[in-house]
N, C-alpha and C positions, 0 to 999 in steps of 0.2 A: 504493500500500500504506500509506502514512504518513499517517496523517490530522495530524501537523503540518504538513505541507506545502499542506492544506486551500486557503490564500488566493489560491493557486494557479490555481481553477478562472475558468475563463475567458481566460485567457492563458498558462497555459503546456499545456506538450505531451509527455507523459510519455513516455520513452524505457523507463522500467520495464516500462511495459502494453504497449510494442511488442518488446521481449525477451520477454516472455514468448507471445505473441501468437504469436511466432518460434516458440519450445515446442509451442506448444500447433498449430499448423498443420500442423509436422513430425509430430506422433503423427496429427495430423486425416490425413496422407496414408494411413498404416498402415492408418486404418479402411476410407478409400475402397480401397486396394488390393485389403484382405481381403475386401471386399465382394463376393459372387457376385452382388446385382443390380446390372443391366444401368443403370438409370433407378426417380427416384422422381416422388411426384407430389407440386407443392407448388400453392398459390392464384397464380389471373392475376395478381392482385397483386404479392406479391413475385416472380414469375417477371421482372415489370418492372424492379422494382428491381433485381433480381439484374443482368439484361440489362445498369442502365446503368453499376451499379459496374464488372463485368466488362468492357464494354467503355473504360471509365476506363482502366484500370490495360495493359489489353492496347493502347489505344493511343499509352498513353506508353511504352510496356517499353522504346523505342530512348533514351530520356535517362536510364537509370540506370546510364549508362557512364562515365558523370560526375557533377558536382555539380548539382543541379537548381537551374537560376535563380530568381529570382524570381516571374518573370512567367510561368513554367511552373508553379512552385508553386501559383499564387495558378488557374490552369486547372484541373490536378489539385482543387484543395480543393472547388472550387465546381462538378469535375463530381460527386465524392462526396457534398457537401454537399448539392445540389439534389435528387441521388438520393433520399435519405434525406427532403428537406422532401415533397417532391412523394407518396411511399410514404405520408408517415405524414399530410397532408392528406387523400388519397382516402379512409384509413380513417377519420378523423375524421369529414370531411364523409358519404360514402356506406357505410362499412361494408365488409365483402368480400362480394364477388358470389356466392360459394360455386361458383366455375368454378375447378376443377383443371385442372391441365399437366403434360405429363410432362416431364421434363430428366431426359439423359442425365447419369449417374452424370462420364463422360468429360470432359461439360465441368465441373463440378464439380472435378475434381480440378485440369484446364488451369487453371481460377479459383485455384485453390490455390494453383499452380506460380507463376503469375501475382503472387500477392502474395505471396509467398517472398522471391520475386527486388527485391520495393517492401522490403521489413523487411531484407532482406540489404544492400543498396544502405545504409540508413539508418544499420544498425548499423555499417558499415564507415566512413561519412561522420561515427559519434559519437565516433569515437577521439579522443582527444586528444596533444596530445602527450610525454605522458609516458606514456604505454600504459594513464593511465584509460581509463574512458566515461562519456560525459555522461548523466546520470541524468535531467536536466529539460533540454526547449527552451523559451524564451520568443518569442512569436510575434504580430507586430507586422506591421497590417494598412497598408502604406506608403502608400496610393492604390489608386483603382479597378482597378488590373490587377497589384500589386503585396503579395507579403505575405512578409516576412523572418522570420531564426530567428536567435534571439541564444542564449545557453548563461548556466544558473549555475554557481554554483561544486559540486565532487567532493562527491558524496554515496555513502556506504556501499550503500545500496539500490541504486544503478546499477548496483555492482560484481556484486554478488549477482546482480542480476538478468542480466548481461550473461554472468557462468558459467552461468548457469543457463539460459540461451539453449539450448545446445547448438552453438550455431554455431562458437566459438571450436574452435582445435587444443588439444592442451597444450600445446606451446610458447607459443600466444598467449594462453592461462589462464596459466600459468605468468607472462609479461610484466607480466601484471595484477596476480600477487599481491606479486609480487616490489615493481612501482611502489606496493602501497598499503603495504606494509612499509615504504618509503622515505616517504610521506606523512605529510599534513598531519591523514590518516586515525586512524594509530596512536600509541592511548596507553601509551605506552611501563611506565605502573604498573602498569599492569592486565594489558597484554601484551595490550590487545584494542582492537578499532577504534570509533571514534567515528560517531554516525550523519553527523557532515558536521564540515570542521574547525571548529575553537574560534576564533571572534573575538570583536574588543574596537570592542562597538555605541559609537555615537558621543555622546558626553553632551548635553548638554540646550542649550548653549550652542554647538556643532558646527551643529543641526539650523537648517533652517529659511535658511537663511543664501546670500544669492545676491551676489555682487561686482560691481562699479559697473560694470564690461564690459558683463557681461550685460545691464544693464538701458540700455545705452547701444545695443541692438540694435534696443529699439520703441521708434517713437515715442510711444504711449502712454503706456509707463508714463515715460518722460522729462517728458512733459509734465505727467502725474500726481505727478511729484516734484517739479516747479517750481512746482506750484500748491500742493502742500500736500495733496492731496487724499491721505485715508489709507484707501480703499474697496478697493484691491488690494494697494498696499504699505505698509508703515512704512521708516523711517529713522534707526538707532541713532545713539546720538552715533561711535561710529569709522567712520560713513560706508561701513556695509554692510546691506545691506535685506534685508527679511523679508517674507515671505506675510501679508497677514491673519491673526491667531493664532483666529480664530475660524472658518476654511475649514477645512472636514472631510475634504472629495477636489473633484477638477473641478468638479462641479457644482454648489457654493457659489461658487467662481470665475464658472461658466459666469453665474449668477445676478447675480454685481458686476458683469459685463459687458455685460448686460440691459439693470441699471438703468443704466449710464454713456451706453450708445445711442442714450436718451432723453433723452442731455444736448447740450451744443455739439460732444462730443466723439464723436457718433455714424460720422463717417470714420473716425475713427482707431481704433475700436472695430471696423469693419466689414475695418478694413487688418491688423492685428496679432490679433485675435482667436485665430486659431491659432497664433502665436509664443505669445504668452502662456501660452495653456493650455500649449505645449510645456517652455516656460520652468519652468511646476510639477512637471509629471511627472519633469524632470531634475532639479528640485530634492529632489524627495520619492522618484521611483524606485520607484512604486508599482506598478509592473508584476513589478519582483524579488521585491516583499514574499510572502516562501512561508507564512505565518504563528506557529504556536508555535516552531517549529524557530527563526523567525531572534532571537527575541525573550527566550522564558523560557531559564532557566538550570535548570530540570529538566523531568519530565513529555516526554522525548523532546527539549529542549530544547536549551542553546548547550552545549557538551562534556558531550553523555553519552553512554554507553556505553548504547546498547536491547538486552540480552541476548536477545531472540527475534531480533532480526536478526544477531547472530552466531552464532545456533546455524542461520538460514540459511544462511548465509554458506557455515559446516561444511558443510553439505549437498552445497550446491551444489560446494566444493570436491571431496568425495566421488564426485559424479556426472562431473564432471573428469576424476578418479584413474580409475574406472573404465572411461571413453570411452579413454584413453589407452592404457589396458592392452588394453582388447578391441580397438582399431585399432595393437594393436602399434609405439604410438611406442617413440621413443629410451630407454633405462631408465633413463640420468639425469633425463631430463626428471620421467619417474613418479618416480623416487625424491623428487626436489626438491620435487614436487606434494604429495607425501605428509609432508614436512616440514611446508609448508604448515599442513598437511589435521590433523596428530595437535599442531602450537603455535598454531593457533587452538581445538583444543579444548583443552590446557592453560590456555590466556586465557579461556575462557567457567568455571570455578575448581572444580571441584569437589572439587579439592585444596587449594587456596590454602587460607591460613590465616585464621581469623577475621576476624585484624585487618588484613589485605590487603586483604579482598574485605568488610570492613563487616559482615557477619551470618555464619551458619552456612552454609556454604558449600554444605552439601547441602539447603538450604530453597530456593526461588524467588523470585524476588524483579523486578520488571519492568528497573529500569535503574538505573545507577550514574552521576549527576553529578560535575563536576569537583569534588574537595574533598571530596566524602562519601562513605563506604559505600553497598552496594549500596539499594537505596531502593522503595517499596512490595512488599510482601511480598503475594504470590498467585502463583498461577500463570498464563501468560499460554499462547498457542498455539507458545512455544516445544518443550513437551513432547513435541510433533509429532514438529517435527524431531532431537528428540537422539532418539527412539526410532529413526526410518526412520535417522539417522545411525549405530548399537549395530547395526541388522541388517545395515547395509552391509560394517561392519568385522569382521563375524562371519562374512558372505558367504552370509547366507539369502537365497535368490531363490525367487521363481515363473514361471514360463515354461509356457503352453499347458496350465494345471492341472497340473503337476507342482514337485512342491518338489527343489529342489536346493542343495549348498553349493559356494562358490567362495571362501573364505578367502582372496584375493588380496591382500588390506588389512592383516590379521591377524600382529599383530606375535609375536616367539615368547618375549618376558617375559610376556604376559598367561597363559602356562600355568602350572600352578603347579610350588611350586619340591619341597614338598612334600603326601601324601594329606591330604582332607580330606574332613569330611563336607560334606553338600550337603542342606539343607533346601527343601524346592517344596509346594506345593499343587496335587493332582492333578484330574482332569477331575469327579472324584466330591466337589471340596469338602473331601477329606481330606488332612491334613497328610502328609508323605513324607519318609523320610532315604536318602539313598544316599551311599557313599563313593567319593571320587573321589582315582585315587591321582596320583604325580606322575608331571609331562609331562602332565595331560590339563586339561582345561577345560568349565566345562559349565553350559548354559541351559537355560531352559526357551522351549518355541516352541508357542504352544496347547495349556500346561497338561502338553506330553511332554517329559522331561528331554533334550536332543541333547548327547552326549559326546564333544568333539573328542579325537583319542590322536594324539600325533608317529608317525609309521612310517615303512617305508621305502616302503611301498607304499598308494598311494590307495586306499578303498572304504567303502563302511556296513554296519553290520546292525542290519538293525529287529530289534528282540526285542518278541516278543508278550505279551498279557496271561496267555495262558496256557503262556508261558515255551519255544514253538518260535519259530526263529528263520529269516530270510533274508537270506544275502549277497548284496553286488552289488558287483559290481567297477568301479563308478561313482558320482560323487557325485552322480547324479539319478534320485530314486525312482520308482518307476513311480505311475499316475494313480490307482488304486486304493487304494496304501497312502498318497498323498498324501491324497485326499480323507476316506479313516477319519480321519486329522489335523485336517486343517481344520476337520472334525462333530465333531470332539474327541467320538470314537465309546469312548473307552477302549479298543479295539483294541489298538492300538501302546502300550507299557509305554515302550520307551525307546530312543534311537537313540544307535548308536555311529557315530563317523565318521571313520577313519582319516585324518591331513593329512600330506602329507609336507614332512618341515621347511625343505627346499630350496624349498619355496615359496610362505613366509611373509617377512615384513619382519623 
C-alpha cells in the first residue's frame, strides 16, 4: 500500500498483501458457495497453471503445523515460481491455443481452502512478541536449496492490515490494539499512530565504517591493506576502514574485483570474493533499505502521522467491533474494542484545536510530521474510509438488496440534547428544512432524511411523498421500499426509526 516503502521490491515480502489476500479469499469463498454453477470453462493454458499451483500448496498442506524450514520454503517458492515462469512463457512464445476446459467449481473452492490454510499458517507465524505483526519479510536466497525470512521493524500498515484480515478474535484484535497503544507506534501529541517508529539515522561519520576484525577475516582485503592498495578499501588515521567512497551498490564492488583478478592477486580474489561482497551488504544493509519511509523526515517519512492510514486503521477497528458483536464475544472485550474504535477517531482531530492539529481541523490535509502541523493540504483517499466508518457507527447496512439499521456502535450523546432544525438537499436538487426534536438524531442516506427516536420499543416508518405511511416492527425494510431509495425515486419523503436506548453505547 505504501509507496514509501517502494525500495523494497525485490527482497522483501509483504505481509500486508497476504492479510489482505486473507480478506479477500474469505469473501472469494461466499461467491463460490452462492454459486448454482456446477463448473466453468477456462483456457488449457491456465487450467495448467492452475493444476501446478494447486497441487503446490495441496502437497505441502502436512508442514503448516509448524514453522516451514528452509529448504521446504525454498520447494514451495520454486514450485509456485516455475508455475507462473512456465504459464507466462507459453503465452509469450505461442499465444493460447483457444482450447477451453471445464473445472469443476469444487475444486476451485478445495484450491481456496487450500490457500487459507498457507495465509493462516503465515499470519499466525507473523506475530511477534508483543502481540504486533510483522508488516514486511525480508527474504534472502541462502544457497541452491535454501531461502530465509528475516523481519523489519513495527509498521502501522501491518496493524491495519492484520485487523482487517478478518482472521483475528476480539480478544486477539483487542491484544493488538492494546500492544500498539503501548508502542513505539503512538504519538502520544496527536493521540495518533505513527506510520513506523521514529529513529535517529546514523550521521555521516557512523556510515561506511567496518573495524579491523572484520577485515582480519579475508585475506584479501589484509593483503590489500598491506600493500596500500586503495581499489576496495581506504584506511583513516584511527585505524578503521571504509568502502571505496565512490561504490554505489555490489556491483561497483563486483567490478574492483574484476579488475584485481587480472592482477597477482587473482586467488585471493577467486577465495574471498563472496566474503567480500558479504562484508558490504553488512556494512550498508541494503536489503532493509525500505526507501522514503526510512530516510525523509516528511512526505510519509521518519515520525509522521499518514492520516488516511488512521482513518484505516478506524475502519478496520470498526469491522473488529462489529465481528465481535455478531459472534457474540465477551462484552468487555467489545466494550474495550470500542474504546479503541471512538480514541482513534478523536486522534485522527476533527475536534482538536487549531493549534494542536496545525491547520483547520475540518480541512484535509495528507500527514502530520514530527515538529509540525498537519502538512499538504488536499484530500487524499482517506475520505473513503471516514464515510464507510459514519455508516458503520450509524449502523446502515445492506444485506440481499434490503437496507436495514443496527445502531450497535451508536453512542446515546450523539442524540440531541435539544429540537433543532435540520437543513438537507433532496432527490429533486431542492433545498429542505425539517425539525428534529430532542432525543432524536438524523441523516440523510440517498438524498432521504433517516430519523433515529430513543423508544422503548424497536421499529420504522417510511413516510411517503404523498404523506401515507408504513410501519414495520423491524429494523429491515423490505426490497421494494429499499430499492425506491437507492433510485432515489422520491418515493420515500422520510424514515423514522425507533432505537431502543438499552442498546446503544
Amino acid at each position: 500500500w505504501n509507496d514509501a516503502n517502494n525500495a523494497l521490491v525485490g527482497n522483501g515480502v509483504s505481509m500486508v498483501t497476504l492479510y489482505y489476500l486473507r480478506r479477500f479469499l474469505k469473501f472469494f469463498q461466499t461467491v463460490l458457495s452462492n454459486s448454482e454453477r456446477k463448473e466453468v470453462s477456462i483456457s488449457a493454458e491456465l487450467l495448467d497453471f492452475f493444476e501446478i499451483i494447486k497441487n503446490t500448496f495441496s502437497n505441502h498442506s502436512n508442514l503448516l503445523n509448524s514453522e516451514v524450514s528452509d529448504t521446504d520454503r525454498k520447494v514451495i517458492v520454486d514450485g509456485l515460481g516455475q508455475a507462473g515462469s512456465a504459464y507466462r512463457e507459453q503465452i509469450y512464445n505461442n499465444g493460447f491455443s483457444g482450447n477451453k476446459q471445464a473445472i469443476a467449481l469444487q475444486i476451485i473452492s478445495q484450491f481456496v481452502d487450500d490457500c487459507l490454510k498457507a495465509l493462516e499458517q503465515s499470519i499466525r507465524v507473523n506475530k511477534r512478541e508483543d502481540n504486533l505483526y510483522h508488516a514486511y519479510n525480508l527474504l534472502t536466497i541462502e544457497n541452491e536449496k535454501e531461502i530465509s525470512i528475516s523481519y523489519l521493524s513495527e509498521m502501522l500498515e501491518g496493524q491495519v492490515a492484520v485487523l482487517s484480515s478478518g482472521y483475528l478474535s476480539g480478544e486477539e484484535a483487542l491484544q493488538v490494539l492494546d500492544a500498539m497503544k503501548k508502542s513505539a507506534l503512538f504519538r502520544d501529541d496527536q493521540y495518533s499512530y505513527l506510520l513506523y517508529p521514529n529513529k535517529q539515522l546514523p550521521g555521516f561519520l557512523e556510515k561506511n565504517t567496518i573495524d579491523g576484525d572484520t577485515i582480519q577475516q579475508s585475506e584479501l582485503l589484509k593483503t590489500l591493506d598491506q600493500s596500500g592498495i586503495a581499489a576496495i578499501l581506504d584506511k583513516d588515521i584511527h585505524g578503521n576502514y571504509h568502502f571505496n567512497g565512490n561504490f554505489k551498490n555490489a556491483n561497483d564492488v563486483e567490478a574492483a574485483l574484476d579488475d584485481l583478478a587480472n592482477s597477482e592477486m587473482a586467488d585471493l580474489v577467486a577465495k574471498d570474493r563472496s566474503l567480500v561482497l558479504q562484508i558490504f551488504e553488512d556494512t550498508f544493509n541494503h536489503k532493509a533499505f525500505t526507501g522514503r519511509s526510512g530516510t525523509f523526515y516528511g512526505y510519509e517519512g521518519l515520525g509522521s502521522i499518514y492520516w488516511h492510514m488512521v482513518s484505516k486503521l478506524q475502519l478496520a477497528v470498526q469491522e473488529c467491533c462489529l465481528k465481535a458483536i455478531a459472534e457474540k464475544e465477551n462484552e468487555e472485550v467489545i466494550g474495550r474494542l470500542l474504546e479503541h474504535y471512538y480514541e482513534i477517531n478523536e486522534g485522527i482531530g476533527v475536534h482538536k484545536s487549531p493549534s494542536l492539529y496545525g491547520a483547520f481541523p475540518t480541512d484535509p490535509y495528507s500527514h502530520t510530521p514530527a515538529g509540525k502541523g498537519a502538512q499538504q493540504p488536499g484530500m487524499t483517499g482517506q475520505v473513503k474510509e471516514d464515510i464507510l466508518s459514519r455508516y458503520g457507527e450509524l449502523g446502515i447496512f445492506v444485506k440481499q438488496g434490503r437496507l436495514y439499521f443496527d445502531p450497535c456502535l451508536l453512542r446515546k450523546n450523539e442524540f440531541l440534547q435539544e429540537s433543532k432544525l435540520f437543513d438537507y438537499v433532496d432527490v429533486n436538487s431542492a433545498k429542505q428544512q425539517i425539525q428534529i426534536d430532542q432525543g432524536s438524531l438524523c441523516f440523510t442516506y440517498c438524498q432521504v432524511p433517516v430519523i433515529y427516536q430513543l423508544a422503548d420499543n424497536e421499529g420504522v416508518e417510511v413516510i411517503y411523498k404523498n404523506n401515507d405511511s408504513k410501519k414495520l416492527e423491524t429494523l429491515i425494510l423490505d426490497a421494494e421500499t429499499s430499492n425506491q431509495i437507492f433510485q432515489r425515486t422520491g418515493v420515500v419523503s422520510r424514515i423514522m426509526v425507533q432505537v431502543k436506548e438499552s442498546e446503544l453505547r
